[in-house]
C-alpha positions as CSV (number, residue, x, y, z in Angstrom):
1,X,-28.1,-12.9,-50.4
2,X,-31.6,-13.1,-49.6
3,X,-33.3,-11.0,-46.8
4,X,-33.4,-12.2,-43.9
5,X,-34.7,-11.1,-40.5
6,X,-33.8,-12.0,-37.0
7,X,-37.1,-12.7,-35.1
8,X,-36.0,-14.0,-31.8
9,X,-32.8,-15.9,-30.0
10,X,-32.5,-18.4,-27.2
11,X,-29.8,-19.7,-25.1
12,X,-28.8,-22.9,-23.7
13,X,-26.4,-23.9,-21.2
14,X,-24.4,-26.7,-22.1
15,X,-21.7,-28.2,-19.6
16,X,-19.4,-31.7,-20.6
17,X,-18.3,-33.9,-17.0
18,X,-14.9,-33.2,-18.2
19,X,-13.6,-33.1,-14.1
20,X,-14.9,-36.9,-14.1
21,X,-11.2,-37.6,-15.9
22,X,-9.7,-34.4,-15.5
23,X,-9.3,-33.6,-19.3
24,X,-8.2,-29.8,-19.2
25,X,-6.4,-29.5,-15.6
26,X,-3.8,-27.4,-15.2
27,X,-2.0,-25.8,-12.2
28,X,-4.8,-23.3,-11.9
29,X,-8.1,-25.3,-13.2
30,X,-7.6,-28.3,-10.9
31,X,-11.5,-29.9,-12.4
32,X,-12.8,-27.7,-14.9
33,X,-16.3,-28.9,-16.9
34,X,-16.3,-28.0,-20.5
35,X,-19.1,-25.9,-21.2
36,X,-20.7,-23.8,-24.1
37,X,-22.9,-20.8,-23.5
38,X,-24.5,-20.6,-26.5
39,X,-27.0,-17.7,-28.8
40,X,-29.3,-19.5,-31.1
41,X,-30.3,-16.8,-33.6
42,X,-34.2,-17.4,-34.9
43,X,-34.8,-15.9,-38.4
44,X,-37.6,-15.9,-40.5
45,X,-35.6,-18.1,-43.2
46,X,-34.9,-21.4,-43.5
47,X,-31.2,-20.4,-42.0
48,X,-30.0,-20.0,-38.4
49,X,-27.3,-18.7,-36.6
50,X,-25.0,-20.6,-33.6
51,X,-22.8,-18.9,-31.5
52,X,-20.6,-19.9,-28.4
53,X,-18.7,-18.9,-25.5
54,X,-16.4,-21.3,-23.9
55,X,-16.6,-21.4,-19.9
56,X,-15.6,-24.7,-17.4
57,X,-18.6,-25.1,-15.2
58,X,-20.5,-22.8,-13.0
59,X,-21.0,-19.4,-14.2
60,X,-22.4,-20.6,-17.8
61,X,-25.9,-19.5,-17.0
62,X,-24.9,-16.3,-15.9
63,X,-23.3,-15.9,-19.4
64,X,-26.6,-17.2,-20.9
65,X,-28.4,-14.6,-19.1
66,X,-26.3,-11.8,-20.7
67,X,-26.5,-12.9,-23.7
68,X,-30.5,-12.6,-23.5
69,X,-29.5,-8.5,-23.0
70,X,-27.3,-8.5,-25.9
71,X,-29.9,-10.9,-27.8
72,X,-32.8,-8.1,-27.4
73,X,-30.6,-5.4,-29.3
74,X,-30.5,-7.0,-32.6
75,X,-34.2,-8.8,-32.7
76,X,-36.3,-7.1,-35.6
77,X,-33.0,-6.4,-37.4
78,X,-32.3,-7.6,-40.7
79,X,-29.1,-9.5,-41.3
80,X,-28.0,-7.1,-44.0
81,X,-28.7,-4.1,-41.7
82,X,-26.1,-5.6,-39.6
83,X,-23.6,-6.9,-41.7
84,X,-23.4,-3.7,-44.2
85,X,-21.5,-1.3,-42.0
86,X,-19.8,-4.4,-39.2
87,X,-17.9,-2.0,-37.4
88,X,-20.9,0.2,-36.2
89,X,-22.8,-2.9,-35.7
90,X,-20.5,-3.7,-33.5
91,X,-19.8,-0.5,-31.5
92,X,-23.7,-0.8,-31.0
93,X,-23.5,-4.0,-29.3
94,X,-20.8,-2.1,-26.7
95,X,-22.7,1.1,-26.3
96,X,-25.3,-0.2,-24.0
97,X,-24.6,2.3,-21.2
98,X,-26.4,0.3,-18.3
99,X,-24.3,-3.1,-19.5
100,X,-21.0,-1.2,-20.1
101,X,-21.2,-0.5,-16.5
102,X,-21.0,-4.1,-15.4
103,X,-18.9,-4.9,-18.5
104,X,-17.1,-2.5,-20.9
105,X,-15.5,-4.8,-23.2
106,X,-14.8,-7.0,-20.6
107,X,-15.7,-9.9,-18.5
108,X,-19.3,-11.8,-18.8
109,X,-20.9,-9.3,-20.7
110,X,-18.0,-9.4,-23.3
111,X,-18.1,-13.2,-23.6
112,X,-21.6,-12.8,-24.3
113,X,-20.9,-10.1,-26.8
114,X,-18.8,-13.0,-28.3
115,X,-21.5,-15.4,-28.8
116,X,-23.8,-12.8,-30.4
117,X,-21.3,-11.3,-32.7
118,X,-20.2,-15.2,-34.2
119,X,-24.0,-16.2,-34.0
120,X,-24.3,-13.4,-37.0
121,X,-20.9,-14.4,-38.5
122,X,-22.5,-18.0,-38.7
123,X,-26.1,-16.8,-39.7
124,X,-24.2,-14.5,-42.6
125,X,-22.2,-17.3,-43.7
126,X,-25.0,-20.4,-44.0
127,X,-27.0,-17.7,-45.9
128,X,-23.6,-16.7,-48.7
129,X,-23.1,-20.7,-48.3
130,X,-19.6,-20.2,-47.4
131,X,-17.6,-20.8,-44.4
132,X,-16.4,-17.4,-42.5
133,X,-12.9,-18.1,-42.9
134,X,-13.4,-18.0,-47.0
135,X,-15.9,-14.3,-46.3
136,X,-13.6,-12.5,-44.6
137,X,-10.4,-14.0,-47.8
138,X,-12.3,-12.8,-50.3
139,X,-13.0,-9.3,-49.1
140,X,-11.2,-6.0,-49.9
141,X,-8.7,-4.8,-47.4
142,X,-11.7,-2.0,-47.5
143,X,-14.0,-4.0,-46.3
144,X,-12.3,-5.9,-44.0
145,X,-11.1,-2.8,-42.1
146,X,-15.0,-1.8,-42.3
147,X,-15.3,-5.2,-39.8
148,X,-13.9,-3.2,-37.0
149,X,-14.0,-0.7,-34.5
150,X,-10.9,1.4,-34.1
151,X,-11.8,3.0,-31.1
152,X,-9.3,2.7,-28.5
153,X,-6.4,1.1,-30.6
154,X,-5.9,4.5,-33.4
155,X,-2.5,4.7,-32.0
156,X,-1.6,1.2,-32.4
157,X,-3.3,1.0,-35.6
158,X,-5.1,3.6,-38.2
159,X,-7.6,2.3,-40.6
160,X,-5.6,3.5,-43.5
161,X,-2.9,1.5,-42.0
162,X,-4.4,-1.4,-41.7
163,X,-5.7,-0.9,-45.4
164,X,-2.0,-0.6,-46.4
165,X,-0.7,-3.8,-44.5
166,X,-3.3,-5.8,-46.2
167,X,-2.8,-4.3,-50.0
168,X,0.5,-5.1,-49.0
169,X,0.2,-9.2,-47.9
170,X,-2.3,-8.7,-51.0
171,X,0.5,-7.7,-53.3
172,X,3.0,-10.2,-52.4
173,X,2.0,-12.8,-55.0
174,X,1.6,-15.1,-52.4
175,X,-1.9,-15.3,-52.0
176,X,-3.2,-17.1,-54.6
177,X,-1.0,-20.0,-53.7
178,X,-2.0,-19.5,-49.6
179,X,-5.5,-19.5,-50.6
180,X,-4.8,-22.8,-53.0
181,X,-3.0,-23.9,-49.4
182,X,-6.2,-23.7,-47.4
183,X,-8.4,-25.6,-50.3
184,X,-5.8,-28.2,-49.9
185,X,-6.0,-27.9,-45.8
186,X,-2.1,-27.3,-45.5
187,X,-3.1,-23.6,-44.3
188,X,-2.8,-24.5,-40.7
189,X,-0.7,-27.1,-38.9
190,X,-1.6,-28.0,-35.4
191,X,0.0,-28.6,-32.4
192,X,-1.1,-31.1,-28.9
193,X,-2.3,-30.3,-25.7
194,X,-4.3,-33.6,-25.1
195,X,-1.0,-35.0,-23.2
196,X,-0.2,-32.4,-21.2
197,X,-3.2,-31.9,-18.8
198,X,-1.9,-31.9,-15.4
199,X,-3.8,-33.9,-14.1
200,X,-2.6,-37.0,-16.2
201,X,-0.6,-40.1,-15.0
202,X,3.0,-40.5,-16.1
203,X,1.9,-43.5,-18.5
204,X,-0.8,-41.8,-19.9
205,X,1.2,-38.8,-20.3
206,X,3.9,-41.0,-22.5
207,X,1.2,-42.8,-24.5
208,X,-0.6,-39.7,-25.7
209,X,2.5,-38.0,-26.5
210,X,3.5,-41.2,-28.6
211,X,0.7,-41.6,-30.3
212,X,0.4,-37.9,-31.1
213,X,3.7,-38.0,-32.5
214,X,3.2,-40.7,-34.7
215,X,0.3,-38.7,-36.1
216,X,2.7,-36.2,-37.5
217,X,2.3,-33.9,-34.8
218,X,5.4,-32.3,-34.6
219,X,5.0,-29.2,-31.1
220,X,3.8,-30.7,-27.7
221,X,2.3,-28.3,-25.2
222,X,2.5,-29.3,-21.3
223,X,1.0,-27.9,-18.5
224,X,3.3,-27.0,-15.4
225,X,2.9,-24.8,-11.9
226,X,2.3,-27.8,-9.8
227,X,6.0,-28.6,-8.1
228,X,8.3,-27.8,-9.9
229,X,10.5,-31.4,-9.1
230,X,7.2,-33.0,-10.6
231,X,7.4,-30.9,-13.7
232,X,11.1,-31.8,-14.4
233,X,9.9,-35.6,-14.4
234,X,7.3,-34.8,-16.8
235,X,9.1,-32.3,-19.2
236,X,11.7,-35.4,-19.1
237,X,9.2,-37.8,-20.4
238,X,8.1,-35.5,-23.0
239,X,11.6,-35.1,-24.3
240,X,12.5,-38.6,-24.2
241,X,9.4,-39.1,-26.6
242,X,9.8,-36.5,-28.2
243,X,13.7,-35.5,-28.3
244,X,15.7,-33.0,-28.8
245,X,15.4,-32.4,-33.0
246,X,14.5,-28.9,-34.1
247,X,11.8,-30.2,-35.5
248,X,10.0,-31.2,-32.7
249,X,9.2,-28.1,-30.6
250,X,8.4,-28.1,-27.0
251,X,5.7,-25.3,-25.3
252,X,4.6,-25.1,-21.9
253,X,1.7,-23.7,-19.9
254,X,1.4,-22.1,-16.6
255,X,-2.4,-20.8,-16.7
256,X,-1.6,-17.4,-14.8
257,X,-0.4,-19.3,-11.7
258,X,3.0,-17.4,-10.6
259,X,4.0,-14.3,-9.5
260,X,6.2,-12.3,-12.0
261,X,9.2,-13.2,-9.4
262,X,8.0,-16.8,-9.9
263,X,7.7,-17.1,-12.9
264,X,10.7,-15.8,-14.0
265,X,13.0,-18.4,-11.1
266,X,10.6,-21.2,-12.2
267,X,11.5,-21.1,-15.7
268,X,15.2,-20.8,-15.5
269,X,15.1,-23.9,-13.4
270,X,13.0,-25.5,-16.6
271,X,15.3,-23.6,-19.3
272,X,17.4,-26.9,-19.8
273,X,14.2,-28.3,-21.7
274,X,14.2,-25.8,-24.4
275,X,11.0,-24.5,-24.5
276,X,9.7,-22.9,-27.1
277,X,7.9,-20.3,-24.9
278,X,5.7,-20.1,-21.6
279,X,2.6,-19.5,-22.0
280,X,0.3,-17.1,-19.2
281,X,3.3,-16.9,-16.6
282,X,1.3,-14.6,-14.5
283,X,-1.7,-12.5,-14.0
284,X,-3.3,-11.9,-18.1
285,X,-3.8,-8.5,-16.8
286,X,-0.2,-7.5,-15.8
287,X,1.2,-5.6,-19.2
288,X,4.3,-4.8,-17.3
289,X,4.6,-8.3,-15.8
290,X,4.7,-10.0,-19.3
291,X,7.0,-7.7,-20.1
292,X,9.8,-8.5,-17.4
293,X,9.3,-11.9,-17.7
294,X,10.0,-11.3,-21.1
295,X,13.5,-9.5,-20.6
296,X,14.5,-11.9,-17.8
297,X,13.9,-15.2,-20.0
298,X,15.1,-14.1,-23.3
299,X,18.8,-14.8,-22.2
300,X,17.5,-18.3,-22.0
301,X,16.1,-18.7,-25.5
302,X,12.7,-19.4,-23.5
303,X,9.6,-16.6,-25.4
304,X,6.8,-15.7,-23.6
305,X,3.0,-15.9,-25.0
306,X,-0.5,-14.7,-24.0
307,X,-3.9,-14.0,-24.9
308,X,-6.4,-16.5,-24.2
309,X,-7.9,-14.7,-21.0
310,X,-7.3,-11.0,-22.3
311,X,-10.4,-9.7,-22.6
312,X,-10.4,-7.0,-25.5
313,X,-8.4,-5.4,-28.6
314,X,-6.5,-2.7,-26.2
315,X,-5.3,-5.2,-23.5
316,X,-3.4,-7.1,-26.6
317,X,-2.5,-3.2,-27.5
318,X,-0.8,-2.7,-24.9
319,X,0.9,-6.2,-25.2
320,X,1.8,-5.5,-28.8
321,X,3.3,-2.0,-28.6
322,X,5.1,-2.6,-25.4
323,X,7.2,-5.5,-26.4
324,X,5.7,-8.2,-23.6
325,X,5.4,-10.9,-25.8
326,X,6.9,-13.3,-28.2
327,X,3.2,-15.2,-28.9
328,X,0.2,-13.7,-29.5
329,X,-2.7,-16.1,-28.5
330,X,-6.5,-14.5,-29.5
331,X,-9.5,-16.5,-28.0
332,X,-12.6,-17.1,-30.4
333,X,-14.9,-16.3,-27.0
334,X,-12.9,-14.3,-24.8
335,X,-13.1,-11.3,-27.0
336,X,-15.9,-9.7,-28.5
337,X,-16.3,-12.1,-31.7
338,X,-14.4,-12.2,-35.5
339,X,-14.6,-8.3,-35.6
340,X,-12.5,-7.6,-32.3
341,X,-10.4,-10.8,-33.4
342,X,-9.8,-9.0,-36.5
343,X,-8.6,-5.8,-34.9
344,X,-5.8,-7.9,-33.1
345,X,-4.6,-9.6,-36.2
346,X,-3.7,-6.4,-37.8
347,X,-1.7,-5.1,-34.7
348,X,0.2,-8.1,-34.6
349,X,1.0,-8.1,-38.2
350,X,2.2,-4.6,-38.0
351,X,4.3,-5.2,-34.5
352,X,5.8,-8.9,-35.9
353,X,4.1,-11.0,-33.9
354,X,3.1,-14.4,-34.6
355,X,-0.3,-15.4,-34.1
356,X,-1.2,-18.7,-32.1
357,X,-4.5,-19.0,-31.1
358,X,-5.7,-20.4,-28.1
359,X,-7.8,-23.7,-28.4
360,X,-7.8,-25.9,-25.6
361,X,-11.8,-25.8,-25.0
362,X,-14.5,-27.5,-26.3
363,X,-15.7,-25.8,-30.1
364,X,-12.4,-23.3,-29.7
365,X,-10.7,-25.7,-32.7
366,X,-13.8,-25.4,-34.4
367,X,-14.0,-21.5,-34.2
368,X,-9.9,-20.9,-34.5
369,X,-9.4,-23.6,-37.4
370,X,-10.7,-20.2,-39.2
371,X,-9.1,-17.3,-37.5
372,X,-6.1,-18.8,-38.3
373,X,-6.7,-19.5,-42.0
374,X,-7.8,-16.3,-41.9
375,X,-4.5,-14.7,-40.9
376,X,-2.5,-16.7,-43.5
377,X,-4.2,-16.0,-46.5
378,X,-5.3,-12.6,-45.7
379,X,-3.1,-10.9,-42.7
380,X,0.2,-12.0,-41.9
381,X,0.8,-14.3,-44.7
382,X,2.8,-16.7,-42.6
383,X,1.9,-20.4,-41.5
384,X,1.8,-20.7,-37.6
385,X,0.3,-23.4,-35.7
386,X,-3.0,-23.6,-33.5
387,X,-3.7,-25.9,-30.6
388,X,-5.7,-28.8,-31.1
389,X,-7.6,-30.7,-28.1
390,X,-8.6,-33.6,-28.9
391,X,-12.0,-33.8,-27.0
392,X,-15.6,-33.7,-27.3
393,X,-15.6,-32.5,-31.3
394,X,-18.1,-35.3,-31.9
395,X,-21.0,-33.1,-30.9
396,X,-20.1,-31.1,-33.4
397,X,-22.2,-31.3,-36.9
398,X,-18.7,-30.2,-38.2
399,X,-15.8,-30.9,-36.2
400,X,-12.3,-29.8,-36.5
401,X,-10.4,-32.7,-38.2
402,X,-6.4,-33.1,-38.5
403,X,-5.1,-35.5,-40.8
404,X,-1.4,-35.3,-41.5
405,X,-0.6,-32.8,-38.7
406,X,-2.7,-30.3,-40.4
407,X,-5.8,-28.9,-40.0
408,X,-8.6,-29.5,-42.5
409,X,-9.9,-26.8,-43.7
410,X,-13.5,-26.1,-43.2
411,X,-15.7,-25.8,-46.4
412,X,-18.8,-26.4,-44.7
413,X,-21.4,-22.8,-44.7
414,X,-21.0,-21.1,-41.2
415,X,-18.9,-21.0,-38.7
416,X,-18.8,-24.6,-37.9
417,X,-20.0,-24.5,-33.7
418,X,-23.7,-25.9,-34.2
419,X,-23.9,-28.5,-32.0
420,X,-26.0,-31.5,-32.2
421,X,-29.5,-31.2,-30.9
422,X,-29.2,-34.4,-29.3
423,X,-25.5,-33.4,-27.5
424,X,-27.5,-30.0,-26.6
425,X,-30.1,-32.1,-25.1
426,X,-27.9,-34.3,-23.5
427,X,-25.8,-32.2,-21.7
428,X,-27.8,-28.9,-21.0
429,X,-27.6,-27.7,-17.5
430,X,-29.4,-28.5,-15.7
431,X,-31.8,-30.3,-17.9
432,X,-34.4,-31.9,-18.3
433,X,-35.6,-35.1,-16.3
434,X,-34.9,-38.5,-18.1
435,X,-33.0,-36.6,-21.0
436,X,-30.4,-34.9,-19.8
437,X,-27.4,-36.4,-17.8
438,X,-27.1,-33.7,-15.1
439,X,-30.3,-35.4,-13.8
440,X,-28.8,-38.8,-13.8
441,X,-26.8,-40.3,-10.9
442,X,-23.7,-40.6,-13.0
443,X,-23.7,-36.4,-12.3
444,X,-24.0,-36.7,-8.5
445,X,-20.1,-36.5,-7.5
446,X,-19.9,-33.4,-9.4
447,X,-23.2,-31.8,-8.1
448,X,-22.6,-32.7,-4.3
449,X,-18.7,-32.4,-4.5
450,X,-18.8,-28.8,-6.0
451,X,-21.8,-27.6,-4.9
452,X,-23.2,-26.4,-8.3
């Protein structure tokens, strides 16, 4: 690998109209705006490095304007200096004292953390030529338990275990056919959200989930929390589409509206649907809440599953070792990048608990298409599915693509979020005069209507 030095970074707040057509509303996020905070690593090499956070409107430039703090600790730094020990590169990123105070491991200043720590995953990967997914396969269980930092999560997880559980998956003789599986892009099946958005018409809501099924889709995720007489009418539809055969699975989504109380009377009155599991019944933060929801539902064959607002490695510790869940659902961006998502793949290897990321945001498929390839050839092992939306990928110079129900896997160097320069410019917030469409009158129901 050639050296290569990081000379600057810059940020750009990108925001989709996505609460034009309500693509993404659920009983919580009512008109949500797909947006992308994004670190642009500058080197002085013909390679550099994109990373992202995922947000839904206002508040993306106060992301942007963290990750210009987190930016400032790696400029001057060589990219092998950073990548030769990960795990302390890492716990340097966290140990800012004055930013830990507004943010340890949490909230914005974690999300930026995010988009820094995949911007060098990216920038590492275009300069191997190789996409993450296929770095992090090919490493020893050494140095993949050298990616992270064990503080906090030691008794969850040791390193040494997490060395054994991987020589372990390693030793199977299953791996060279798993990796053969992700050339061939059968690594990762996918399942829909793209129907299910709340905010959807009955009609519309039947001819998505038709034409997703005919695509070989084969597990349907809907969003409920609205009324509950409403939600019976739409889980109806879904199953009349869909039916009742075990090989059509049913999930649904309640975005953290409900009390635990709630959640746990809603779903019985639902259980008659056969849902695979619930997803975010209540507050991401309640351990103990998961938990009972947990106990009271399993009588009814309905799982629970969580993750994609849990900020770091030790609130999915807690999740793991306390038996709260049935679904373990990491975030590319919520988190603090591939390392942290790392850490959680181990734990839920060692506590038996399948990993479905979360993807239902614009670039999420494009980051998780390789956490989860990740965790089949390397981790668990075992195929699971990860959510596909389909929306907005075509700003991507890489999309996600799914052909056959699967995922295809991405071969492309990097980490496959660089956007476009001409969606960048098109869509950055608030933009520029006669280029970007924030400054267009197309943008002025969302501008005066929210009050950005």
């Amino acid at each position: 690998m050639p050296e290569i030095t990081i000379t600057g970074w810059s940020t750009r707040d990108v925001r989709f109209p996505t609460s034009l057509d309500k693509t993404g509303s659920d009983a919580m996020n009512a008109a949500g705006d797909y947006s992308s905070a994004y670190c642009i690593l500058e080197t002085d090499s013909e390679f550099s490095g994109h990373g992202m956070t995922f947000t839904i409107g206002r508040g993306n430039d106060i992301v942007c304007a963290a990750i210009n703090h987190l930016g400032d600790r790696i400029k001057g730094r060589t990219l092998s200096s950073l990548v030769e020990h990960w795990g302390e590169t890492w716990r340097y990123l966290v140990n800012d004292s004055q930013l830990r105070w507004i943010g340890p491991e949490k909230g914005v200043i974690h999300l930026a953390l995010g988009a820094v720590v995949n911007a060098i995953w990216d920038l590492w990967a275009k300069a191997l030529g190789k996409p993450v997914w296929r770095i992090v396969a090919e490493m020893t269980p050494e140095q993949f338990v050298d990616c992270i930092d064990f503080r906090y999560i030691t008794d969850a997880i040791t390193p040494d275990e997490a060395v054994a559980l991987l020589k372990k998956t390693a030793a199977d003789g299953k791996k060279e056919e798993r990796m053969k599986d992700a050339l061939d892009s059968r690594a990762v099946p996918a399942y829909t959200t793209s129907a299910g958005w709340l905010g959807y018409g009955e009609d519309k809501m039947r001819g998505l989930l038709q034409e997703t099924l005919s695509k070989g889709y084969r597990h349907f995720k809907l969003k409920v929390g609205g009324s509950l007489e409403q939600d019976r009418k739409r889980l109806a539809i879904a199953r009349d589409v869909i039916g009742y055969d075990k090989g059509n699975v049913l999930m649904v989504d309640a975005n953290q509206v409900w009390s635990v109380p709630e959640a746990i009377e809603y779903m019985k009155n639902l259980a008659d649907f056969k849902p695979w599991f619930i997803e975010e019944p209540t507050s991401p933060d309640d351990i103990l809440g998961h938990k009972a929801v947990r106990d009271a539902l399993r009588p009814h064959g309905i799982g629970v599953a969580t993750g994609e607002m849990c900020q770091n490695r030790v609130v999915f510790k807690q999740l793991l070792m306390s038996g709260a869940i049935d679904v373990c659902q990491i975030d590319a961006c919520r988190m603090g990048g591939v390392n942290e998502v790392l850490a959680v793949l181990l734990m839920a290897k060692k506590y038996g608990v399948p990993i479905v990321p979360h993807s239902g945001g614009v670039g999420l498929p494009e980051y998780t298409q390789h956490l989860s390839t990740i965790d089949y050839v390397v981790v668990s092992g075992a195929r699971s599915v990860l959510e596909y939306v389909d929306h907005l990928h075509e700003h991507f110079l890489h999309p996600s693509v799914i052909r056959d129900g699967y995922y295809q896997t991405p071969m492309e160097a990097g980490y496959s979020v660089e956007m476009k320069p001409e969606s960048m410019d098109r869509f950055e917030y608030p933009g520029k005069e006669g280029v970007s469409w924030w400054k267009t009158d197309e943008a002025k129901p969302i501008l005066e209507g929210e009050k950005y």
